[in-house]
N, CA, C and O of each residue as an XYZ file, in Angstrom:
836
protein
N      22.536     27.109      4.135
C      21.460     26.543      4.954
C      22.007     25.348      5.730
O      22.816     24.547      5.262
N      21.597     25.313      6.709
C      21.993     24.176      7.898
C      21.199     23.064      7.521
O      20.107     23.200      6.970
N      21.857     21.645      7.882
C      21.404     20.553      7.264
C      19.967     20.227      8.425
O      19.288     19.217      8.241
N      19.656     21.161      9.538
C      18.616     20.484      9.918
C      17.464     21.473      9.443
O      16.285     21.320      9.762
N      17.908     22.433      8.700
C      17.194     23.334      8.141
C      16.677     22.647      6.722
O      15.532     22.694      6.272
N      17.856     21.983      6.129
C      17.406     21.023      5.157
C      16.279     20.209      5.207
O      15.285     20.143      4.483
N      16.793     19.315      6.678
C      15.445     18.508      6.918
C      14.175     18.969      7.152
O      13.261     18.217      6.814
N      13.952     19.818      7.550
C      12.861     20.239      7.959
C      12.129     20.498      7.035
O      10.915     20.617      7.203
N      12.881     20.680      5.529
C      11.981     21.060      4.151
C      11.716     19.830      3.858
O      10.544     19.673      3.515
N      12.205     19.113      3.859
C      12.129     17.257      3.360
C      10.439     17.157      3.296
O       9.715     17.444      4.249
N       9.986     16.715      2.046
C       8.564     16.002      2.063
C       8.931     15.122      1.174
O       9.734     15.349      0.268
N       8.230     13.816      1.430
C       8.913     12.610      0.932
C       7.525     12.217      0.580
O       6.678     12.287      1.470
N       7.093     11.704     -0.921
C       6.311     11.239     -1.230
C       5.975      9.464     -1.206
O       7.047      9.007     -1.602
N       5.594      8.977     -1.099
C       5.595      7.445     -1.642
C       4.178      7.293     -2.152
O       3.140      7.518     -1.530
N       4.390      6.674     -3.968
C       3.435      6.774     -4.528
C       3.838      5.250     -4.551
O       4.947      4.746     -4.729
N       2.568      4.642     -4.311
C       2.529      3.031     -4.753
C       1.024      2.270     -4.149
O       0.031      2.700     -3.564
N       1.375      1.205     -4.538
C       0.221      0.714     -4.586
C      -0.347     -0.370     -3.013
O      -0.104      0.202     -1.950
N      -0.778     -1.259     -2.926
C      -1.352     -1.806     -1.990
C       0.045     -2.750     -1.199
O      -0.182     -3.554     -0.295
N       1.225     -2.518     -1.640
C       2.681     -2.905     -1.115
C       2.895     -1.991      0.292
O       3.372     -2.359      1.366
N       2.462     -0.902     -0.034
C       2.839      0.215      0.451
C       1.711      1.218      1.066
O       1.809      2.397      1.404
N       0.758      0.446      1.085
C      -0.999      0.625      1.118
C      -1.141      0.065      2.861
O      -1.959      0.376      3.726
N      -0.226     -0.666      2.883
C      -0.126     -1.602      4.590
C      -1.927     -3.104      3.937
O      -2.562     -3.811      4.720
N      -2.076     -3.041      2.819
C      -3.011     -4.012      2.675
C      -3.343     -4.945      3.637
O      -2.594     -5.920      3.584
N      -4.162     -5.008      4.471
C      -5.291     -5.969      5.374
C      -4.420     -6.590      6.728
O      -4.471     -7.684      7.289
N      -3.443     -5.121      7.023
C      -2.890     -5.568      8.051
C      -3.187     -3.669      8.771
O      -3.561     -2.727      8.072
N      -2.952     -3.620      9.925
C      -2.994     -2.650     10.772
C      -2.091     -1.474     10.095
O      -0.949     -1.742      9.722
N      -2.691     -0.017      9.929
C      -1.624      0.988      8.845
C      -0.755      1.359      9.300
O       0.178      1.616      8.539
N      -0.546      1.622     10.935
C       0.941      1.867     11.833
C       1.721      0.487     12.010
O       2.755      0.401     12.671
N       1.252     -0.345     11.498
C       1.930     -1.724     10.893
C       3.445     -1.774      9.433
O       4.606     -2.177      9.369
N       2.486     -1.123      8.564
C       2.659     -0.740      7.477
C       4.059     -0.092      7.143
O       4.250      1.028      7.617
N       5.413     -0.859      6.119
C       6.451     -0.209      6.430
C       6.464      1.200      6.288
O       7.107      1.773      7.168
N       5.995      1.841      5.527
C       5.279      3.455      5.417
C       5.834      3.661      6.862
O       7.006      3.754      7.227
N       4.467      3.715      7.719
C       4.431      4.111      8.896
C       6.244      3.661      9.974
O       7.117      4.356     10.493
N       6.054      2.492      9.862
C       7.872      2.485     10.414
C       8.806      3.420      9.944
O       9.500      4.024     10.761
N       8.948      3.674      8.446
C       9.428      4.600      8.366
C       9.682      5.550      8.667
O      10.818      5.928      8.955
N       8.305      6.438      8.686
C       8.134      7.353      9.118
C       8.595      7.706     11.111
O       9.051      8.722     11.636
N       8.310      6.715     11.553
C       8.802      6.459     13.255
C       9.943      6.686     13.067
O      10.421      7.759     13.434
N      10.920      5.445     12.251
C      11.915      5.576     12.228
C      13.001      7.132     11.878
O      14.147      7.249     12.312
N      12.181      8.332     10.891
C      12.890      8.841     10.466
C      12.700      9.792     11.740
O      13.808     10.222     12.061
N      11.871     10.186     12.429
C      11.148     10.381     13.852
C      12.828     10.508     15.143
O      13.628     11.282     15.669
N      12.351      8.868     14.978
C      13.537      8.308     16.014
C      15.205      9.210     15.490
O      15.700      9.934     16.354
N      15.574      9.154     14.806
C      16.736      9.545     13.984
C      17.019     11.080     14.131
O      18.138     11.560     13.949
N      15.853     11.845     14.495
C      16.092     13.163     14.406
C      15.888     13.890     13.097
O      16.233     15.059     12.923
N      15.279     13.093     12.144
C      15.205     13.422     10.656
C      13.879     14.333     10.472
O      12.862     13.668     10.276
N      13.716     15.700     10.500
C      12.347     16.029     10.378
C      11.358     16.290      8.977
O      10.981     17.415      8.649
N      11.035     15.103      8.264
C      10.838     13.944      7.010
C       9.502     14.464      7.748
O       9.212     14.606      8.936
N       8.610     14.753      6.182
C       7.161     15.043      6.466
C       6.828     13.498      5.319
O       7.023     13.860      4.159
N       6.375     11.882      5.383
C       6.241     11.142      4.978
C       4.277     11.513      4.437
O       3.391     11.702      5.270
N       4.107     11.524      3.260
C       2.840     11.690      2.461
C       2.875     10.253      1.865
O       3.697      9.919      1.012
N       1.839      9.356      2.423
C       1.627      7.792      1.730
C       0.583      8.485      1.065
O      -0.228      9.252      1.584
N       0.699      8.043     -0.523
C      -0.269      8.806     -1.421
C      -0.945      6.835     -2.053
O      -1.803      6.623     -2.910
N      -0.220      5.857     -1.299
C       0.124      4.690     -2.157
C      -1.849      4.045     -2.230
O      -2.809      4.339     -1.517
N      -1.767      3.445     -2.998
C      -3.769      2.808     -3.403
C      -4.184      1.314     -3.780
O      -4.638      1.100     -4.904
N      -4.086      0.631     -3.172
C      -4.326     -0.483     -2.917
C      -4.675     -0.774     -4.432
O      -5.609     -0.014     -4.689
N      -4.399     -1.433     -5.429
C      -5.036     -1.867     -6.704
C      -4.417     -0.901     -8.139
O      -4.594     -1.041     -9.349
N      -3.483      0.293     -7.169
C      -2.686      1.079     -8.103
C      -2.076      0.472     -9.178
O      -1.324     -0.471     -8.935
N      -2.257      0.843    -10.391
C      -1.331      0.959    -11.233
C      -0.324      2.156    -12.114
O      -0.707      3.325    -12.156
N       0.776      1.795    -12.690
C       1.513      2.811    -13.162
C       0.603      4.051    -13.936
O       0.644      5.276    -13.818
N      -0.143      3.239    -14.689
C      -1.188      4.929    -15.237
C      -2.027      5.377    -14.551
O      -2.119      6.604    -14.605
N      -2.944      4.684    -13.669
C      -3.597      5.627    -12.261
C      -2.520      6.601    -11.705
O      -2.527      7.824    -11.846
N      -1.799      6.021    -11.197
C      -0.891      6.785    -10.472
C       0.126      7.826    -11.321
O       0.972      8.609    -10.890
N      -0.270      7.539    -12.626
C       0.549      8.628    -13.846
C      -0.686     10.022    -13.634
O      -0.433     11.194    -13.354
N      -1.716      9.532    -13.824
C      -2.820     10.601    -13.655
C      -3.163     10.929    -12.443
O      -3.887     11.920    -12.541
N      -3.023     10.604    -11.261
C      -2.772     10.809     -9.807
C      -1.702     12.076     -9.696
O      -2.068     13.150     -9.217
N      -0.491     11.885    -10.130
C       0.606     12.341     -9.991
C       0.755     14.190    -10.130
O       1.410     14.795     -9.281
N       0.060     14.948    -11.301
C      -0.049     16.314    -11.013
C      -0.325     16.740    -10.055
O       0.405     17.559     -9.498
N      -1.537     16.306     -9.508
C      -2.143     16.879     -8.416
C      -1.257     16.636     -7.087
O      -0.992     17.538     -6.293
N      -0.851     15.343     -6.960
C      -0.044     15.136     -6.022
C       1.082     16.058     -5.721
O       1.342     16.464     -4.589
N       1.753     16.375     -6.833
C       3.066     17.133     -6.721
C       2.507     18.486     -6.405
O       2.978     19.130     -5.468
N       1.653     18.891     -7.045
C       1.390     20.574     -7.133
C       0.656     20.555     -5.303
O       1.069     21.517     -4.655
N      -0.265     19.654     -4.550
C      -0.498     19.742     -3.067
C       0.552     19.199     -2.412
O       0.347     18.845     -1.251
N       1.597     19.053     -2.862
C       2.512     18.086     -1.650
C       4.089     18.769     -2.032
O       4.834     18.887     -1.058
N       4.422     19.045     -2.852
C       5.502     19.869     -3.427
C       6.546     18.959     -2.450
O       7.142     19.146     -1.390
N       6.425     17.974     -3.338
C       7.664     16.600     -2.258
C       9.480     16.983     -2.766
O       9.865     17.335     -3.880
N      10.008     16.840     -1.968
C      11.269     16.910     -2.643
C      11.696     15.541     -2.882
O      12.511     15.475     -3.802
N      11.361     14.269     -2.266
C      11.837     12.852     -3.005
C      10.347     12.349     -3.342
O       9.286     12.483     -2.732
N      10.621     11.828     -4.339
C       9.086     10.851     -5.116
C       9.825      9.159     -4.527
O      10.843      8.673     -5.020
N       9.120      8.604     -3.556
C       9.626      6.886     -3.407
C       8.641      6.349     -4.644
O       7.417      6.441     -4.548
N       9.281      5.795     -5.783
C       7.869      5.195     -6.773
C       7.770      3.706     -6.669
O       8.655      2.935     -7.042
N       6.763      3.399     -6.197
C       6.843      1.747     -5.492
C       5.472      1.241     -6.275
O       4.441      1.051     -5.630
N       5.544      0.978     -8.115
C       4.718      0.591     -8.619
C       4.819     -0.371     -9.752
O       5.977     -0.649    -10.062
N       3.938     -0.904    -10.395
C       4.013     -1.987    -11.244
C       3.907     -3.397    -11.158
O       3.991     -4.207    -12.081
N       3.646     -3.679     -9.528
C       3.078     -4.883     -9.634
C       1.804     -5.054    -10.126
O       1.716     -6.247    -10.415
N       1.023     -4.627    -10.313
C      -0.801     -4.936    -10.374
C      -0.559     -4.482    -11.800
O      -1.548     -4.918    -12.389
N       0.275     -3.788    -12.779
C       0.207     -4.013    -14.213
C       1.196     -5.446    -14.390
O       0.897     -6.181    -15.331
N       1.918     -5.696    -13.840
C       2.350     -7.080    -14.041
C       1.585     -8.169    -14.006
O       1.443     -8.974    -14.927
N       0.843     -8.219    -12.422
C      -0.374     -9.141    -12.142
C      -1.524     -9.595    -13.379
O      -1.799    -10.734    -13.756
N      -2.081     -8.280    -13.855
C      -2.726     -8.162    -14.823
C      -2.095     -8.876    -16.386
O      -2.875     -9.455    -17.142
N      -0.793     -8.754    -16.677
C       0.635     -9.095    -17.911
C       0.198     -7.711    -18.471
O       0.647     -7.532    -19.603
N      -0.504     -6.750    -18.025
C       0.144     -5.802    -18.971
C       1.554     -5.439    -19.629
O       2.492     -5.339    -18.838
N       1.821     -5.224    -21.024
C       3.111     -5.476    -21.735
C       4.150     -4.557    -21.337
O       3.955     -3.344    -21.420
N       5.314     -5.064    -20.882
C       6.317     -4.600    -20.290
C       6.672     -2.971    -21.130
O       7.046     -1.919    -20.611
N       6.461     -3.198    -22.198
C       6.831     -1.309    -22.540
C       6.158     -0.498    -22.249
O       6.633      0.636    -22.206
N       4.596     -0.730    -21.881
C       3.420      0.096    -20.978
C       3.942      0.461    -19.511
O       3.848      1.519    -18.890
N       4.508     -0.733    -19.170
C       4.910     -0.398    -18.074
C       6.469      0.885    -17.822
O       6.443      1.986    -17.272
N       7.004      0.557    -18.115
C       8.092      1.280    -18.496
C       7.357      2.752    -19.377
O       7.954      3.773    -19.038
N       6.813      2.879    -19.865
C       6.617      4.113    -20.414
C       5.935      4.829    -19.350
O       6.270      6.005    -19.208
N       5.128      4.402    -18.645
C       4.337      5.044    -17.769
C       5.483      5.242    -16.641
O       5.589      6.391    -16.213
N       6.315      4.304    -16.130
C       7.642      4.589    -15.514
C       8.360      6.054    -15.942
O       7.984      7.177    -15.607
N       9.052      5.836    -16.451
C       9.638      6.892    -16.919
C       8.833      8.073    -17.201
O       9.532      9.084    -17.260
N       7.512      8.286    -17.407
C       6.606      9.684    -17.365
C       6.667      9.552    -15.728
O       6.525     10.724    -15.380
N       6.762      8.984    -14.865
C       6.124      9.300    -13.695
C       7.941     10.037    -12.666
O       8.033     10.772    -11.683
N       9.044      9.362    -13.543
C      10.268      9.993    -12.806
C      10.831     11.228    -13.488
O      11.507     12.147    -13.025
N      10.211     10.924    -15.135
C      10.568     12.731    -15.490
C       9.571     13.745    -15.002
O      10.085     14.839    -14.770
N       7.646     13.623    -14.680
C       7.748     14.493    -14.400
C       7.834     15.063    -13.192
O       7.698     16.270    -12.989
N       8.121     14.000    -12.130
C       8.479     14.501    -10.762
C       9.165     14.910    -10.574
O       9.131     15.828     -9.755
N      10.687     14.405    -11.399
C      11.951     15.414    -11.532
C      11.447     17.059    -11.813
O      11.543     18.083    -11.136
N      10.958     16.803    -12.944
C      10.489     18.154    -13.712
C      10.272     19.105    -12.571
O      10.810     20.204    -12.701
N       9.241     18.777    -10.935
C       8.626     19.514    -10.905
C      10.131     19.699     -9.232
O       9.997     20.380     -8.215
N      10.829     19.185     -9.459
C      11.857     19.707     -8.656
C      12.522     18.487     -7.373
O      13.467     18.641     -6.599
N      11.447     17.105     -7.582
C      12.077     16.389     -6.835
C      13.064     15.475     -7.138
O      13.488     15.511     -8.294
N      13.768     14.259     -5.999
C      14.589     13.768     -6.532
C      13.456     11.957     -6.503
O      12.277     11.750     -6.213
N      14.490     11.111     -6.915
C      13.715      9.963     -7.227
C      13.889      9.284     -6.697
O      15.053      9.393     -6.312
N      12.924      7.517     -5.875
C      13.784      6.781     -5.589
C      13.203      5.865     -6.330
O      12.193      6.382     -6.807
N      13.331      4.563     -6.744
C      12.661      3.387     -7.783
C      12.964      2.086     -7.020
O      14.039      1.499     -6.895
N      11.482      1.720     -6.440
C      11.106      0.272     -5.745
C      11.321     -0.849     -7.496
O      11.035     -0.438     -8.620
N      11.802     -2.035     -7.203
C      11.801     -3.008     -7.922
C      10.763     -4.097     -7.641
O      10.295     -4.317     -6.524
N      10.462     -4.728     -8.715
C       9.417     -5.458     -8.441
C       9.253     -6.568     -9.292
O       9.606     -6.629    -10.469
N       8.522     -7.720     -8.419
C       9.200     -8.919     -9.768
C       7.433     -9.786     -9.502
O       6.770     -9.762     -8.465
N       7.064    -10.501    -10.874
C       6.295    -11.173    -10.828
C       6.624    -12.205    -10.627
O       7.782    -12.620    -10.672
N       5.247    -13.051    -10.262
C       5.049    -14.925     -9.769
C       5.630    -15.339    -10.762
O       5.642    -14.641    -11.777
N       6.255    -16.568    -10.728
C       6.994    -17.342    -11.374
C       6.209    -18.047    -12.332
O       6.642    -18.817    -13.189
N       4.503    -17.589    -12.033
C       3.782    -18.585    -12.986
C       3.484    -17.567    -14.189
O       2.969    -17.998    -15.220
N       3.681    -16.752    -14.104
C       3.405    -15.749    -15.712
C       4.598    -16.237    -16.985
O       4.616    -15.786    -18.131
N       5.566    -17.291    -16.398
C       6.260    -17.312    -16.992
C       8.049    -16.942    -17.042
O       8.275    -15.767    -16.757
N       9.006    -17.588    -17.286
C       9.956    -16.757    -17.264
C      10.459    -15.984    -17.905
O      11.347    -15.315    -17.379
N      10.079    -15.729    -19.423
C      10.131    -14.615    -20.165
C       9.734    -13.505    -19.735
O      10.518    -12.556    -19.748
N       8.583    -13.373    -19.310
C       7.754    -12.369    -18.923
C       8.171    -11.835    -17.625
O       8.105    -10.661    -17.258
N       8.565    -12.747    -17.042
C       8.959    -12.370    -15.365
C      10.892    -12.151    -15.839
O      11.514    -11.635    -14.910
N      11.478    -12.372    -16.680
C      12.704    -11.418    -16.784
C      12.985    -10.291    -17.259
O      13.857     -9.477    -16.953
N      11.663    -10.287    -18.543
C      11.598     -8.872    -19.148
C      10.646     -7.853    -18.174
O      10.950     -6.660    -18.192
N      10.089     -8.063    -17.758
C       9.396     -7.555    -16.368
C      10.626     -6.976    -15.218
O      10.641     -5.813    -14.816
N      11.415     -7.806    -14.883
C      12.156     -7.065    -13.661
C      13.315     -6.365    -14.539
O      13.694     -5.318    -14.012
N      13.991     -6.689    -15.780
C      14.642     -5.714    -16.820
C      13.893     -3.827    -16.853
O      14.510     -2.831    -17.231
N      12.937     -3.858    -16.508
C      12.646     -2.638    -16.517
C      12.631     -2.015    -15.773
O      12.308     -0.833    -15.891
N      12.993     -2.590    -14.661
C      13.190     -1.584    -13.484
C      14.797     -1.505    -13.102
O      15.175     -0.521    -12.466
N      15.694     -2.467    -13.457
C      16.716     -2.394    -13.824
C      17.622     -1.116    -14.884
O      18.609     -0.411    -14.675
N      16.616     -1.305    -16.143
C      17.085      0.067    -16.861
C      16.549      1.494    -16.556
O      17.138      2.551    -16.778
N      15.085      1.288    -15.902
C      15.186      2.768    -15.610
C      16.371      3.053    -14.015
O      17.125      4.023    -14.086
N      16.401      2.485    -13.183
C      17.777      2.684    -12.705
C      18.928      2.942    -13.066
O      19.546      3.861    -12.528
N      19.544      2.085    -14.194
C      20.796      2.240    -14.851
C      20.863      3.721    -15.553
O      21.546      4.646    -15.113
N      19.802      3.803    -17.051
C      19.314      4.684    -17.937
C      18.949      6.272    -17.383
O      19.125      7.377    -17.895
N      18.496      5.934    -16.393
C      17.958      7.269    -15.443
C      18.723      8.114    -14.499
O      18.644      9.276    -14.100
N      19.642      6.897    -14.253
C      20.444      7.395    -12.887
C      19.240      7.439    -11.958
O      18.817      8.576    -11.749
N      18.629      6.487    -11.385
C      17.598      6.820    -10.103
C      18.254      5.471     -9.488
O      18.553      4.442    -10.094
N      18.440      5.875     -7.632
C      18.546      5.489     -6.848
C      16.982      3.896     -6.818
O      15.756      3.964     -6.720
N      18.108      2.524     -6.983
C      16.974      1.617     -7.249
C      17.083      0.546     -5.885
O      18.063     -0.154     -5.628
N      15.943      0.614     -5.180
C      15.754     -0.829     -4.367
C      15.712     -1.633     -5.895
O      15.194     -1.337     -6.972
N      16.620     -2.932     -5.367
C      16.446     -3.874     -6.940
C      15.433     -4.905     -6.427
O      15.317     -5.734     -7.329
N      14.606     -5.252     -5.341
C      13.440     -5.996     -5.232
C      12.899     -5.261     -3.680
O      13.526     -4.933     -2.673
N      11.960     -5.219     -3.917
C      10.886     -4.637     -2.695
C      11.098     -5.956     -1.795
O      11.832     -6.029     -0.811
N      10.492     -6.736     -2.208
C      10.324     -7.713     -1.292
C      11.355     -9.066     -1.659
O      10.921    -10.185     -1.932
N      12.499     -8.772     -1.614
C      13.387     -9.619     -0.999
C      13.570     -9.767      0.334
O      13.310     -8.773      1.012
N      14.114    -11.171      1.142
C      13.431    -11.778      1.646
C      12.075    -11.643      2.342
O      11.984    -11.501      3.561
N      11.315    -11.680      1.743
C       9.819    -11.509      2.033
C       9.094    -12.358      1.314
O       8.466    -13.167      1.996
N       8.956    -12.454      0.019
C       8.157    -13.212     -1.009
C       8.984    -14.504     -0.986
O      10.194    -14.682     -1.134
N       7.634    -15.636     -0.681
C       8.027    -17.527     -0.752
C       8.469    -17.407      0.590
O       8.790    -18.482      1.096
N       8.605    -16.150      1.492
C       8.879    -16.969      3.269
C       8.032    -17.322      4.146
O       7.086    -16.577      4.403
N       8.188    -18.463      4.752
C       7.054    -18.555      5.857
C       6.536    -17.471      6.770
O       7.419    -16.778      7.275
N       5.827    -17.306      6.950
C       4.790    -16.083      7.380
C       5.202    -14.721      7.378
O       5.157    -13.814      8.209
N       5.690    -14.853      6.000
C       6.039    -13.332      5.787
C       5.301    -12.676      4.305
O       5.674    -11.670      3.701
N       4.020    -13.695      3.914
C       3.271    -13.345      3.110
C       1.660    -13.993      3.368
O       1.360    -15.147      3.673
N       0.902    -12.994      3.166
C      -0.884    -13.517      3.631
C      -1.160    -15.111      3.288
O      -0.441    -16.104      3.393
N      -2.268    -14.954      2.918
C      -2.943    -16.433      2.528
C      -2.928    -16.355      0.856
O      -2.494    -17.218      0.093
N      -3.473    -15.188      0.544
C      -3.158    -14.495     -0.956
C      -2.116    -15.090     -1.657
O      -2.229    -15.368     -2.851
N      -0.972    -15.340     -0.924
C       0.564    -15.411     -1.731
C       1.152    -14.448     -2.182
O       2.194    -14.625     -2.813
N       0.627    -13.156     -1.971
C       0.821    -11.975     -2.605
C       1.507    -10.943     -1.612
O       2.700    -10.686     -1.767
N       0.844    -10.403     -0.691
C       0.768     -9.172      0.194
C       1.359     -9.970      1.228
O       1.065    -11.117      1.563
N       2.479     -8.980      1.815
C       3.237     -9.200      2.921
C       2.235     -9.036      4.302
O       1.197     -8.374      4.329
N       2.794     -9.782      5.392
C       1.968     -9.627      6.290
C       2.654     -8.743      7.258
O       3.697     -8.202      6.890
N       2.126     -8.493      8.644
C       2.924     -7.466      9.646
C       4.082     -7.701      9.450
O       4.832     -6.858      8.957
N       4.496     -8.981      9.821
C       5.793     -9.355     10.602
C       6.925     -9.191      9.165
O       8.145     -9.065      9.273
N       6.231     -9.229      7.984
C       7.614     -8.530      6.825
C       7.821     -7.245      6.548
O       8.624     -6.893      5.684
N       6.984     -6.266      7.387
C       7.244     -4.862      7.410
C       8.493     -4.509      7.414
O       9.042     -3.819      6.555
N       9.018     -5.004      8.447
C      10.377     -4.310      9.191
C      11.564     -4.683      8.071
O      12.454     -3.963      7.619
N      11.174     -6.368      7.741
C      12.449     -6.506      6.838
C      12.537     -5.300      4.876
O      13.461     -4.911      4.162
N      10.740     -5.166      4.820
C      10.433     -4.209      3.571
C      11.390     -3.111      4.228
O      12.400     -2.782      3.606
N      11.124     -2.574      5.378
C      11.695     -1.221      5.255
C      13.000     -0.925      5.432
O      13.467      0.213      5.388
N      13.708     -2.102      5.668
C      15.262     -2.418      6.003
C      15.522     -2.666      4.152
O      16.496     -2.018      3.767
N      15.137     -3.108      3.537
C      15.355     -2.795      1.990
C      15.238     -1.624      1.115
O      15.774     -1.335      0.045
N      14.270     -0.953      1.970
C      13.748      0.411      1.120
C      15.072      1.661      2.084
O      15.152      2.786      1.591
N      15.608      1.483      2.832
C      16.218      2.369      3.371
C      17.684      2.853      3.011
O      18.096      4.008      3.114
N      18.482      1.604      2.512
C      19.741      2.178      1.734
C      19.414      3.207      0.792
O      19.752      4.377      0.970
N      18.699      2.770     -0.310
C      18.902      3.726     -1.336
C      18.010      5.122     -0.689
O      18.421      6.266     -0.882
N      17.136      4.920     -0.148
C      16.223      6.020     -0.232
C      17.029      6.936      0.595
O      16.910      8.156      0.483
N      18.098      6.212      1.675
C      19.049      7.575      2.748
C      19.862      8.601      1.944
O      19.982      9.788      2.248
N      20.536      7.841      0.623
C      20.895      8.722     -0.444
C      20.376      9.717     -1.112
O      21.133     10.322     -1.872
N      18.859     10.178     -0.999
C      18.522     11.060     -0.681
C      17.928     11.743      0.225
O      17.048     12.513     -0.160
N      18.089     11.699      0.988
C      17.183     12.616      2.375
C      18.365     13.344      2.670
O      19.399     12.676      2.675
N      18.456     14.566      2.918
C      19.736     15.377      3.265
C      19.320     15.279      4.625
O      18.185     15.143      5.082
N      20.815     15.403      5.400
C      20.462     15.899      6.913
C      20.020     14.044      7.802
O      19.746     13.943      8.998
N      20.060     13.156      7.069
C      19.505     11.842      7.622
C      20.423     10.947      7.714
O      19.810      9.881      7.776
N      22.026     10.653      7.781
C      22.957     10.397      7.126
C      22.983      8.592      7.870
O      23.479      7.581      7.374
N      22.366      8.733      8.975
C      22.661      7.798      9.638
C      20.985      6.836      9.751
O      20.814      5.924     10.560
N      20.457      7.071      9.257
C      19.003      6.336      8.876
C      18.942      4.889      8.199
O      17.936      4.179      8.193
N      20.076      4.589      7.675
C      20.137      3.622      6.981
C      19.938      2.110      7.677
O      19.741      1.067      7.053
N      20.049      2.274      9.247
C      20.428      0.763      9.775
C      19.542      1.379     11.056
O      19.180      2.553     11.129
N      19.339      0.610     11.792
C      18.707      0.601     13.179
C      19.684      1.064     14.203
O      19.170      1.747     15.089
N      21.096      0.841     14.310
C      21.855      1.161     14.740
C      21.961      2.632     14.595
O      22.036      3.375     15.573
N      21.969      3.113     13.177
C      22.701      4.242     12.739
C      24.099      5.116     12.204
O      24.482      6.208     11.782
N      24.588      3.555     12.620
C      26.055      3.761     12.292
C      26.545      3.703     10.829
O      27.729      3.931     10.582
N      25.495      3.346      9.665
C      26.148      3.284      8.390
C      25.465      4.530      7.606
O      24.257      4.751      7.523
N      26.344      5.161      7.146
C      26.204      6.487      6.577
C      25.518      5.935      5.105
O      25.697      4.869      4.516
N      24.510      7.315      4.703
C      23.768      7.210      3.661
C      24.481      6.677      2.069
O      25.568      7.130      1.713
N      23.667      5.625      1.168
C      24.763      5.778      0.109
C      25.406      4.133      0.517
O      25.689      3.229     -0.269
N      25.499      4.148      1.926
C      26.033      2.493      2.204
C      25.679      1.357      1.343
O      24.782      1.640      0.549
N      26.054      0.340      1.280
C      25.358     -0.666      0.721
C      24.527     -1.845      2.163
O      24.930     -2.037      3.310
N      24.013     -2.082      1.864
C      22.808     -3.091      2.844
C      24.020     -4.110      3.132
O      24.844     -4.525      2.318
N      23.915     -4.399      4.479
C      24.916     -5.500      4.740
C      24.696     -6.743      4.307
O      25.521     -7.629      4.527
């Protein structure tokens, strides 16, 4: 099969929550939607399904997830979740367990994975906020899944690159979210090799300059 024959099967899921929701900013705003332009622009023919829910958490979106796969039959799962069980302190092995059900059974059902990182406010603590980003660390390592190691690096604590909230990125940190989410995730998209940079010149698999 020809690699644009490849692409053309490509359905790319992104399950996540109000990160990835474009929250209280315009949804062709939303790095989702850039993405999707972007994979557009590139020649990549990427069918992008934002399944993501503003207030999501890892077990909504654990029980979300059959149905999703069996109507969308995605070949990459983007899983961009666990802040709002963090927000909440739900206990880091909840989180992680519901993790790992949500990349075996998407594997299971034939796709590949990618794993958004995610880190809590500094006020939950620093215990909590190291054993918290440790888990997205090991299901990367442990799993072998392709890991953004923070969603919102440089984004979170920059000047106007987060609401009034302190929380939710605003327009103008779209572009830099989706310039983070794009190394790892080019490592899987077959047929997209050059998606990784705006340019196009760094082949999938690259590391972020």
């Amino acid at each position: 099969m020809s690699s644009a024959a490849l692409a053309r099967a490509e359905t790319l899921l992104v399950l996540g929550d109000s990160l990835s929701a474009a929250y209280n900013i315009p949804i062709e705003d939303g790095w989702v939607s850039l993405l999707e332009r972007r994979l557009a622009d590139e020649g990549c023919q990427v069918e992008v399904v934002n399944a993501s829910i503003s207030g999501e958490t890892t077990l909504g979106a654990l029980n979300r997830l059959p149905k999703l796969l069996a109507d969308h039959q995605p070949s990459i799962v983007m899983v961009e979740l666990g802040g709002n069980d963090g927000l909440r302190g739900f206990p880091t092995v909840t989180v992680e367990r519901n993790l790992r059900e949500i990349i075996t059974r998407s594997r299971a059902a034939g796709a590949r994975v990618v794993l958004a990182g995610i880190r809590v406010p500094t006020n939950y603590g620093p215990r909590y906020g190291e054993e918290f980003a440790a888990v997205f660390e090991r299901m990367g390592s442990e799993l072998e899944v392709p890991l953004i190691p923070f969603l919102l690096d440089g984004v979170a604590l920059e000047p106007g690159m987060v609401q009034a909230d302190g929380v939710h990125p605003t327009a103008a940190a779209q572009p830099r979210i989706l310039e983070n989410v794009l190394p790892p995730l080019a490592t899987q998209l077959q047929g997209c090799p050059g998606v990784a940079t705006p340019c196009g010149k760094v082949a999938a698999g690259s590391p972020p300059p």
